[in-house]
PALO-405732 format. One line per 5 residues: number of its first residue (from 1); their letters; for each residue x, y, z of N, C-alpha, C, O. Coordinates in steps of 0.05 Angstrom, whole numbers, plus 32768, in hexadecimal, padded with zeros to 4 digits. Layout:
BEGIN
NUM> A> X:Y:Z:X:Y:Z:X:Y:Z:X:Y:Z ~ ...
***
This chain:
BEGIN
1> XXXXX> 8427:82A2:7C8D:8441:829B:7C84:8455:82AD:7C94:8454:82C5:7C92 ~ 8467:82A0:7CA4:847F:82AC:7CB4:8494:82BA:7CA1:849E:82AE:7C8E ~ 849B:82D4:7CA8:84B0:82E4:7C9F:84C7:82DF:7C89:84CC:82ED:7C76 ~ 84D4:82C9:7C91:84E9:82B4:7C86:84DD:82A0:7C6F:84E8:82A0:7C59 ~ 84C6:8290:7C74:84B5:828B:7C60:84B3:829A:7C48:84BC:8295:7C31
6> XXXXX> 84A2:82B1:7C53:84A1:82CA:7C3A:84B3:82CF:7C31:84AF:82D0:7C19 ~ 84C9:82D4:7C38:84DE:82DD:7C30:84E6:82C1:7C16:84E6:82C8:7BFE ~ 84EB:82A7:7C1C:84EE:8297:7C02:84E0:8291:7BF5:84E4:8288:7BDE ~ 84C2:8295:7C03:84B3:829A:7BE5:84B3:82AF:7BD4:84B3:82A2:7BBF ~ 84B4:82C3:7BCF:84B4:82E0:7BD3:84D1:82DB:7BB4:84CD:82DD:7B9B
11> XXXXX> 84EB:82D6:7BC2:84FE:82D1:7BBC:8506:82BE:7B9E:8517:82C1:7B8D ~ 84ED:82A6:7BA1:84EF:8293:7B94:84DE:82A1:7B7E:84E7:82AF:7B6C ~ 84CA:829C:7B81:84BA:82AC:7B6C:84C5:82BE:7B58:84C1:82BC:7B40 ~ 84D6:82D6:7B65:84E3:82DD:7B5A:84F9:82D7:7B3F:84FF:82E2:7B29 ~ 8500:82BD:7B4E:851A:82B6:7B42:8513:82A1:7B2F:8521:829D:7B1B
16> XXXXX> 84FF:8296:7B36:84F3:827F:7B2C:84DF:8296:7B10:84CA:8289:7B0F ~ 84DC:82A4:7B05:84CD:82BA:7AF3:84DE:82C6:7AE7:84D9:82C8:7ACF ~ 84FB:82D2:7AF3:8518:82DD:7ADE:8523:82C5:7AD9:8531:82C5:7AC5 ~ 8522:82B2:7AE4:853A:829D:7AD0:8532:827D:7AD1:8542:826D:7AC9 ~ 8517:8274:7ADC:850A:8267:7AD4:850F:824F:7AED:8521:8250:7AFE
21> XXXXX> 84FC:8239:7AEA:8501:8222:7B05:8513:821A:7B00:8522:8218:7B14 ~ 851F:8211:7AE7:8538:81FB:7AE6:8552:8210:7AE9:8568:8207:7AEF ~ 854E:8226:7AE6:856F:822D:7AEA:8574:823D:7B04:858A:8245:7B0C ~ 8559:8240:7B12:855A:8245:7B33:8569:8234:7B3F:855F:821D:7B3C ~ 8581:8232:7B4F:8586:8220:7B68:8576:822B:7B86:856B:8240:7B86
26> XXXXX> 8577:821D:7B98:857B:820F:7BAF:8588:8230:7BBC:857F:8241:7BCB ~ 859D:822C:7BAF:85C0:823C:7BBE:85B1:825A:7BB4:85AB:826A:7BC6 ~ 85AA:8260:7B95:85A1:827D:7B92:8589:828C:7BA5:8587:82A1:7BB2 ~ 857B:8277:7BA2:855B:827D:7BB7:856B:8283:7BD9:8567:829B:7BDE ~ 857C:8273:7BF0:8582:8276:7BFD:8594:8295:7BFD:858F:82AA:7C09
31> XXXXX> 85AB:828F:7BEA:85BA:82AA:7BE7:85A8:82C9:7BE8:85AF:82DB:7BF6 ~ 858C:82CB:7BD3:8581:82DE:7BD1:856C:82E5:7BEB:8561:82FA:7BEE ~ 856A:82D2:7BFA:8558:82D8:7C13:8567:82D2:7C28:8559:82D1:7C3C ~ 8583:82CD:7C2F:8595:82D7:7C36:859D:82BA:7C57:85AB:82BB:7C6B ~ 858C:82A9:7C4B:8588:8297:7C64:859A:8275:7C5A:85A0:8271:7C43
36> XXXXX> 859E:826B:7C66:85B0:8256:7C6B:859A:8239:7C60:8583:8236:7C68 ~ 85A5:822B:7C50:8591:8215:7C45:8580:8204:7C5F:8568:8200:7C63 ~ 8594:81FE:7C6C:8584:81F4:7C83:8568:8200:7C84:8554:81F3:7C84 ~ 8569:821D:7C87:854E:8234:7C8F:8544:822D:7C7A:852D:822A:7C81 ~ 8544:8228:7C62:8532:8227:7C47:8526:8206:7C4A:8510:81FD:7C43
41> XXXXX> 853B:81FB:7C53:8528:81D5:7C5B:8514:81DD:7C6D:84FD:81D6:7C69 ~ 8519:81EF:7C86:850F:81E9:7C97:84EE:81F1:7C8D:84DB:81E5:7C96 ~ 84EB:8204:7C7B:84D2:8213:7C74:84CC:81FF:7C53:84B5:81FD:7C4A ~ 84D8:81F8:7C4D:84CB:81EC:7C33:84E2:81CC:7C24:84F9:81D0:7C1A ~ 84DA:81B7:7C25:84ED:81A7:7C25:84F8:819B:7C0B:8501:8184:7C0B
46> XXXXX> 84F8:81B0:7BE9:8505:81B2:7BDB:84F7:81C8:7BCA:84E1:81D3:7BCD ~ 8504:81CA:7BBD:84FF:81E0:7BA0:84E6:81DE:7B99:84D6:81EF:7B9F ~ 84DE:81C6:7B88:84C9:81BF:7B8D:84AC:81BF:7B9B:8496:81BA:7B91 ~ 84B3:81C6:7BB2:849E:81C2:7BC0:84A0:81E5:7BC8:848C:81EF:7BD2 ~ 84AF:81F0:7BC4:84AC:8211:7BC3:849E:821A:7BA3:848E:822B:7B9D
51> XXXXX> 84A8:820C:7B97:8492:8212:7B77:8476:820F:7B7E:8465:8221:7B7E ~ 8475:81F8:7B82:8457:81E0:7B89:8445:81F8:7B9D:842D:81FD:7B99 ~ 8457:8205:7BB4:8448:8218:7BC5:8444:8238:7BBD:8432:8248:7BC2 ~ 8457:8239:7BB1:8452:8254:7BA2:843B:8256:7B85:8431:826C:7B80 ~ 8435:8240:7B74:841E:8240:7B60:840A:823A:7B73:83F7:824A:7B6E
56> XXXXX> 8404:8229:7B8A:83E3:8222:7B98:83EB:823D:7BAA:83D4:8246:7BAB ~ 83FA:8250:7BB9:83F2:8266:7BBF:83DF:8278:7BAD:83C8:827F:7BB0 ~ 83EE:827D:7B9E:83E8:828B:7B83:83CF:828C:7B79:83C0:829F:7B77 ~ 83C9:8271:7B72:83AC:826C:7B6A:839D:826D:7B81:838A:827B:7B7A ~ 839A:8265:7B9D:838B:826E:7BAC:8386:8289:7BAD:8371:8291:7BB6
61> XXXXX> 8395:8295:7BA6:8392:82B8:7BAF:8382:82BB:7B96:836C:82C6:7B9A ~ 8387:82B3:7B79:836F:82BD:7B66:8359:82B0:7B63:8347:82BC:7B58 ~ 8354:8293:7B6C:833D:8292:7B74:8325:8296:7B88:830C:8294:7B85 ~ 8339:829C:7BA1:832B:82B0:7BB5:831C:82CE:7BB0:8306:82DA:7BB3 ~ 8338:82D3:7BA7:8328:82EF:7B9B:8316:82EC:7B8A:8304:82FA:7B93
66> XXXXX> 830C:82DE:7B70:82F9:82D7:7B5F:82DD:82D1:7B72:82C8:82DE:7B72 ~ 82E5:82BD:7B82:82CC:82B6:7B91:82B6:82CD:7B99:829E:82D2:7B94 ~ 82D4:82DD:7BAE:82CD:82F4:7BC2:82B6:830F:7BAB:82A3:831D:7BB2 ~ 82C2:830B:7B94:82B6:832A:7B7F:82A5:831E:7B78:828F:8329:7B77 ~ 82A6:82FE:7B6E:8295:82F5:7B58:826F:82F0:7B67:825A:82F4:7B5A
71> XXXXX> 8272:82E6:7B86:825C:82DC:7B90:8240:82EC:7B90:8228:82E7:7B8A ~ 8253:8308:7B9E:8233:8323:7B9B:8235:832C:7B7B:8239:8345:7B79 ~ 8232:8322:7B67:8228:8326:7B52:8217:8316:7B47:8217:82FE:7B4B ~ 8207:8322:7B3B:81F3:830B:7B2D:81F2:830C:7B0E:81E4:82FC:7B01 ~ 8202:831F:7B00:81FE:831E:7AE1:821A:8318:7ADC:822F:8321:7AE7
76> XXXXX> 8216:8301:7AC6:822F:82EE:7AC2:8248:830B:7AB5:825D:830F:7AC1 ~ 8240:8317:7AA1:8247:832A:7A9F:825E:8337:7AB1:8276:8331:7AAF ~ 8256:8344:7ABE:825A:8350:7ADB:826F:833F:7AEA:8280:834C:7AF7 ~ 8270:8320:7AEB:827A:830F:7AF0:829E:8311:7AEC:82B3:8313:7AF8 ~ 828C:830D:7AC8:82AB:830D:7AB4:82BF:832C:7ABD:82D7:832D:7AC3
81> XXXXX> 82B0:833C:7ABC:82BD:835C:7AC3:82C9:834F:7AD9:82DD:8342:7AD4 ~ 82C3:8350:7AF0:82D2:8342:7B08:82E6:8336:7B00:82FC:8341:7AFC ~ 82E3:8321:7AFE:82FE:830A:7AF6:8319:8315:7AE8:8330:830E:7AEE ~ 8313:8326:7AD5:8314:832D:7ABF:832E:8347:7ACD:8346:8346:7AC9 ~ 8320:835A:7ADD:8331:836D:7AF2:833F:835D:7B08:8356:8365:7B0D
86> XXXXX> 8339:834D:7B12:8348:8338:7B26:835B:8332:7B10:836A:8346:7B0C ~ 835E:8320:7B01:836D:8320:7AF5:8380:832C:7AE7:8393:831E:7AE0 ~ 8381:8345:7AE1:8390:835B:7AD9:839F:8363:7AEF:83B6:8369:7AEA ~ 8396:8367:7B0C:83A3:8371:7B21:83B4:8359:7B29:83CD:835B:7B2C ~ 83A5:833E:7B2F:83BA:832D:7B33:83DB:832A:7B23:83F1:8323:7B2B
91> XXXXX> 83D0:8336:7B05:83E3:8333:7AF1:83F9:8344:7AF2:8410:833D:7AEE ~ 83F0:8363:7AFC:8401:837C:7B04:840D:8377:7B1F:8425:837B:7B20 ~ 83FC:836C:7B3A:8406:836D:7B51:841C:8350:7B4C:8433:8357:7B4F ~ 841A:8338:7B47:841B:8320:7B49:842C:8316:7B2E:8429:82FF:7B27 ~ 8441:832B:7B1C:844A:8321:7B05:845A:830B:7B00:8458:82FA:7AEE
96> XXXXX> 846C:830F:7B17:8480:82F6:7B1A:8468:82DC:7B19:8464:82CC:7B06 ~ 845E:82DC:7B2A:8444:82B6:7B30:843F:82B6:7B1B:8443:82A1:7B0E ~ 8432:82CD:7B0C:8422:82C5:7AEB:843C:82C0:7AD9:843C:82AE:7AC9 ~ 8451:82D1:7ADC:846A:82BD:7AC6:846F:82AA:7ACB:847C:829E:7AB9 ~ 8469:829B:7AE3:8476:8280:7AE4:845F:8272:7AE2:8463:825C:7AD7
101> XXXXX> 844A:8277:7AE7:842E:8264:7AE2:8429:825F:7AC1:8422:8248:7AB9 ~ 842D:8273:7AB1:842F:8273:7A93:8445:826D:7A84:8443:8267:7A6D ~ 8460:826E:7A94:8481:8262:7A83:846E:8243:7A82:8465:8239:7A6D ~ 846B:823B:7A94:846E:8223:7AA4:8450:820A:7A94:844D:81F4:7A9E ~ 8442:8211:7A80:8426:8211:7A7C:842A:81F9:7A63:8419:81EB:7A59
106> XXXXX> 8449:81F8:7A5D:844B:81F5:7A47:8456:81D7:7A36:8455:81CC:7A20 ~ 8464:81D1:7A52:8470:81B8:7A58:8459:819D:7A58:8441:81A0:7A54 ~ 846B:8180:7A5E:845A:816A:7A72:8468:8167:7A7C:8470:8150:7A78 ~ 8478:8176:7A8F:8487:815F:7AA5:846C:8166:7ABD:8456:816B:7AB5 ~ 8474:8164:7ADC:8468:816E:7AF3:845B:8183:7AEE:8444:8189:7AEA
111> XXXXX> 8479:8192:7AF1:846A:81B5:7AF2:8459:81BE:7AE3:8447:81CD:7AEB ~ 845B:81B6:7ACE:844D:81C3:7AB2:842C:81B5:7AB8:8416:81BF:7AB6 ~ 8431:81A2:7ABE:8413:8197:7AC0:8407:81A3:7ADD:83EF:81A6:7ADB ~ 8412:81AB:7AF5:840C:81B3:7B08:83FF:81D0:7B02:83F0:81DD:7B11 ~ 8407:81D6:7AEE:8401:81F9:7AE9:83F0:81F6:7AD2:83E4:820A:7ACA
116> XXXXX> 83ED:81E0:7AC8:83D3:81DE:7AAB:83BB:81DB:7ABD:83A5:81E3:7AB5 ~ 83BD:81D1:7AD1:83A4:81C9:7ADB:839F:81E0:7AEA:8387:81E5:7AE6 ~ 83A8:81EF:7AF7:83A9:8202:7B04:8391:8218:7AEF:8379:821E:7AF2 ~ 83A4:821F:7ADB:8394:8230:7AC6:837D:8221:7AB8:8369:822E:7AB4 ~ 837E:820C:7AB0:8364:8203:7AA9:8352:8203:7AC4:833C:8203:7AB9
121> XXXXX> 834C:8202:7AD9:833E:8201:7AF2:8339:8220:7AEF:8321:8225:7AEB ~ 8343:822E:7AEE:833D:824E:7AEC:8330:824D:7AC7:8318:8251:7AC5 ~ 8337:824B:7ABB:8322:8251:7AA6:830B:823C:7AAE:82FA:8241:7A9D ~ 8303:822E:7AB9:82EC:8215:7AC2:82D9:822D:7ACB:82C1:822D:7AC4 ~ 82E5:8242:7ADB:82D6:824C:7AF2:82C9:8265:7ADC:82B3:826E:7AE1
126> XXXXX> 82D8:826D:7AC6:82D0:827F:7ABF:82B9:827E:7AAB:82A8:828E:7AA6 ~ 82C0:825E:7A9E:82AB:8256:7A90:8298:824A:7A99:8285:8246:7A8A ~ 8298:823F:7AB3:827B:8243:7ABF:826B:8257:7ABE:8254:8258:7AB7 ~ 8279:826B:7AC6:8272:8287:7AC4:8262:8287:7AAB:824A:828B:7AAD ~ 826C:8284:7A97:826E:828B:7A77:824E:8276:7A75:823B:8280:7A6A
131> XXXXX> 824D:8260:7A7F:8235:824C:7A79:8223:8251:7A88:820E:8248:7A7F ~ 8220:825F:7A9F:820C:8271:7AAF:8206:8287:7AA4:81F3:828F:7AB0 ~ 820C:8296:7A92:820C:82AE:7A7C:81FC:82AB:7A67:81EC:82BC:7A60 ~ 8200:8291:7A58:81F8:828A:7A42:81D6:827F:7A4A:81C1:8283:7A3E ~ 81DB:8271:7A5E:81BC:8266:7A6B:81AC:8283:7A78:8194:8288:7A78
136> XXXXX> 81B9:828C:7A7F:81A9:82AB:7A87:81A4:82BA:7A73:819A:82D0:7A79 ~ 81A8:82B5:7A5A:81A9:82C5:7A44:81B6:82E7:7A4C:81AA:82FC:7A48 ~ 81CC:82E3:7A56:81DC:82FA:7A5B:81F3:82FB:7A4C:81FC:8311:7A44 ~ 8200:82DE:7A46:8214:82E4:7A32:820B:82D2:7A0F:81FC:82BF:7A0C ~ 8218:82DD:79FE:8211:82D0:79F0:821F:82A5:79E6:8232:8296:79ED
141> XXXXX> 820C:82A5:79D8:820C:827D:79D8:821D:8278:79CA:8219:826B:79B5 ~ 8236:8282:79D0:8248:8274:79C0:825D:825D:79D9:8259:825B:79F1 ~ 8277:824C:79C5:8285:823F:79D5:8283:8243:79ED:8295:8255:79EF ~ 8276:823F:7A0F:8291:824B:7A24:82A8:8240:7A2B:82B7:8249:7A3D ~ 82AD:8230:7A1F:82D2:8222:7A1C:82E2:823E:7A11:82F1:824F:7A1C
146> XXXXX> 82DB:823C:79FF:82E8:8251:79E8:82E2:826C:79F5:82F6:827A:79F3 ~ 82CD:827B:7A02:82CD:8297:7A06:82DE:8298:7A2B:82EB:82AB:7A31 ~ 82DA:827E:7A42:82E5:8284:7A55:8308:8285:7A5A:8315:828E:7A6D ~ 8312:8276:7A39:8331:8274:7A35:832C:8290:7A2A:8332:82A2:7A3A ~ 8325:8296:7A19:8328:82B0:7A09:8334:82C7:7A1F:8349:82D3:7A1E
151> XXXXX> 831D:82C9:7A35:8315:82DB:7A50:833E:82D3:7A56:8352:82E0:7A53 ~ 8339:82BB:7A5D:8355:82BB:7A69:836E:82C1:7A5C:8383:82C8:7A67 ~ 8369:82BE:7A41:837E:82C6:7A2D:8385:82DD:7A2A:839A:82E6:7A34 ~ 8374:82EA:7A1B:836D:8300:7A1B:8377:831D:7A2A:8380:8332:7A22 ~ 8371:8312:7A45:8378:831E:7A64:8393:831C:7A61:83A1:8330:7A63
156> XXXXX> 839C:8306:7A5B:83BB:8305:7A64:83CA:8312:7A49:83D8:8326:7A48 ~ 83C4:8307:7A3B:83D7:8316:7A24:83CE:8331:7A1C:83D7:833A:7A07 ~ 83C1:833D:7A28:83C0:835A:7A28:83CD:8362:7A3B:83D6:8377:7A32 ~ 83D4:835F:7A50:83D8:835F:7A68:83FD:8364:7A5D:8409:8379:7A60 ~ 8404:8351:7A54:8423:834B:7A52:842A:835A:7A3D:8441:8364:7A3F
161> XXXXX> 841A:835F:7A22:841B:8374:7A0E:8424:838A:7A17:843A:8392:7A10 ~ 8412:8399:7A2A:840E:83B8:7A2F:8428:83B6:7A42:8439:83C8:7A3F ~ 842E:839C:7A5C:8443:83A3:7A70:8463:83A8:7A5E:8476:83B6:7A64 ~ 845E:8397:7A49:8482:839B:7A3B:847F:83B1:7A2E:8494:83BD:7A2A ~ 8465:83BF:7A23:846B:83D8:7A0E:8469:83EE:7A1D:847A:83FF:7A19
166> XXXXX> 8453:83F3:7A33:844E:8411:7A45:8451:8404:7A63:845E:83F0:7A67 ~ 844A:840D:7A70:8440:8411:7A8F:841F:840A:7A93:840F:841D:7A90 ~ 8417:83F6:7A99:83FB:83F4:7A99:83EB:83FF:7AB2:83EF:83FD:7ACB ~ 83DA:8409:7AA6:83CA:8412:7AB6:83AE:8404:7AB8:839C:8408:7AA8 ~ 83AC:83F4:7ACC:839B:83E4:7AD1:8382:83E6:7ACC:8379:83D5:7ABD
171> XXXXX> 8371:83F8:7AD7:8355:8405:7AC9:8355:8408:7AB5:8342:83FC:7AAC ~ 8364:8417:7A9C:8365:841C:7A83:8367:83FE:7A74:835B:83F8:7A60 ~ 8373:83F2:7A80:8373:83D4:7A71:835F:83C1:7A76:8356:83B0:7A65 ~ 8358:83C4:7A8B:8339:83B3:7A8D:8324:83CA:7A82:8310:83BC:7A81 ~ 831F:83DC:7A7C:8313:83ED:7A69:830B:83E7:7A4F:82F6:83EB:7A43
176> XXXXX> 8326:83D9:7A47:832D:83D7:7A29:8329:83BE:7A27:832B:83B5:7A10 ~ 8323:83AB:7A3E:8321:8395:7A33:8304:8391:7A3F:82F6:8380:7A34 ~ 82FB:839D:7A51:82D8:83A0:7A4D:82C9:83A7:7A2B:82BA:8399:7A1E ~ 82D2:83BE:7A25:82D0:83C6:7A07:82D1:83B7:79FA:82BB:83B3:79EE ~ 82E8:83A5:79F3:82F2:8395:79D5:82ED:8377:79D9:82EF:8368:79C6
181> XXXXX> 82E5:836A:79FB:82D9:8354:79FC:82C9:8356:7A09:82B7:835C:79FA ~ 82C0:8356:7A22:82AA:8353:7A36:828D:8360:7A28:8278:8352:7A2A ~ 828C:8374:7A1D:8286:8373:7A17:8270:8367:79EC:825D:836C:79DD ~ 8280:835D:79EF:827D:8356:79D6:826D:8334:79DE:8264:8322:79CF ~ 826D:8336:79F4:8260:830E:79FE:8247:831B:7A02:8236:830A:7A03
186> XX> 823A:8337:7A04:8218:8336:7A0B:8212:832E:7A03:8224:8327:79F3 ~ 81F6:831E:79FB:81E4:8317:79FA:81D4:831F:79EA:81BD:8315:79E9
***
């Protein structure tokens, strides 16, 4: 991605996470990255399609990363811990994408469905996980619908808990949620 690119994605995201898609313009995104609309057609050819590229960036980067931690493991367990810390860091490094991936979860127009599927495809992956666990007799046989949303739930709203009340500290929170869930799926 070229300099100017980054820069309106970068920009949008931003703006699009403090005050949401519908009350973002066109004019604010250009004004705050400091470039002429023409330069913002020339790299992306509406609002739209800077949303559309900024959630499939996004999710590529957390399912890459998932892939990359999840492959050299072999206990489903071990798995979930992965995901689980990917997730948390995406959530700390990546806050703005996760506020707009979760404002946005809630609707049916486009977007809202563009970003349901998004997160349901990521809990898919985790509850595979979760059904490779249960057949390995590594996690225990309950729902994996219910425990790979949990994983994702869980994650996030702890995540957003601890960021509005303290300063999170990333290890300490996947700590605490190894303790009070991950572990609690053995077997």
């Amino acid at each position: 991605m070229n300099k100017t690119k980054r820069k309106i994605f970068e920009a949008s995201m931003k703006l699009f996470a403090d005050k949401g898609y519908d009350a973002t313009s066109i004019e604010e995104i250009t004004a705050t990255v400091g470039v002429a609309k023409g330069t913002l057609y020339y790299h992306f050819s509406s609002k739209e399609e800077i949303f559309n590229f900024l959630v499939d960036e996004g999710v590529k980067l957390l399912k890459n990363s998932i892939s990359i931690k999840t492959e050299k493991l072999n206990n489903s367990l071990d798995k979930i811990r992965a995901i689980v810390l990917i997730q948390i860091k995406i959530l700390f490094k990546y806050e703005n994408f996760m506020t707009i991936i979760l404002s946005q979860i809630w609707g049916n127009d486009e977007r809202s469905l563009m970003c349901k599927k998004h997160v349901f495809e990521y809990i898919k992956i985790i509850e595979g996980i979760v059904k490779e666990g249960i057949a390995k007799k590594e996690i225990v046989d309950k729902d994996p619908d219910i425990i790979a949303s949990g994983i994702f739930g869980f994650t996030c709203s702890s995540f957003i808990y601890k960021m509005r009340h303290e300063e999170v500290d990333v290890q300490n929170l996947f700590e605490e949620i190894d303790n009070l869930f991950i572990k609690k799926l053995k077997a």
